[in-house]
C-alpha angles and dihedrals in degrees: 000000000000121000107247101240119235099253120156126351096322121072128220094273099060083064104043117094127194130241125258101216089138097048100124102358123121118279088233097035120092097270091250131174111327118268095043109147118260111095116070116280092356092126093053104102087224090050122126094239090050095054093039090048088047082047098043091048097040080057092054085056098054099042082052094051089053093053095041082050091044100053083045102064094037088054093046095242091119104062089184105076084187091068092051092044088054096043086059099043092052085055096046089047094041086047093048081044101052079043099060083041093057089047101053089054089049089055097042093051089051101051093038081057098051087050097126108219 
């Protein structure tokens, strides 16, 4: 992958996002590919991590894409701006998005842990 470039306030770490190859494997297996059984339900296609490890991935994509778009413009092999602007703009969008999302579940788990019996 290429390296995101350090464009604007935020650096290239703060766009780069890891990888989830452990996501449902078994804590003593080898951390293979995601979606190894192991956890309850993960080899069920409608499971949810399945679909977080399919969400997690298609964000990597797109955060990719960004960056590919974005070399491109900066090394004058995309000749279109607008395609780079809205590569970028789909990532930034799809990131605030992931974020709400992960702050929904924060929230929920919290409150769901402070439920008195």
């Amino acid at each position: 992958m290429i390296p995101a470039l350090g464009i604007g306030p935020l650096g290239a770490s703060e766009w780069k996002l890891g990888g989830v190859g452990s996501l449902g494997s078994t804590p003593g297996g080898t951390g293979g590919s995601a979606g190894a059984t192991g956890t309850a339900g993960s080899g069920s296609p409608g499971s949810f991590g399945n679909a977080l490890t399919n969400a997690i991935s298609s964000l990597e994509n797109t955060q990719a894409t960004a960056t590919n778009a974005s070399e491109q413009l900066a090394t004058g092999q995309l000749t279109d701006p607008t395609q780079a602007v809205t590569a970028v703009e789909n990532a930034a969008l799809t990131m605030d998005f992931a974020s709400q999302i992960r702050n929904q579940i924060d929230t929920a788990a919290t409150t769901l842990f402070q439920t008195q019996v």
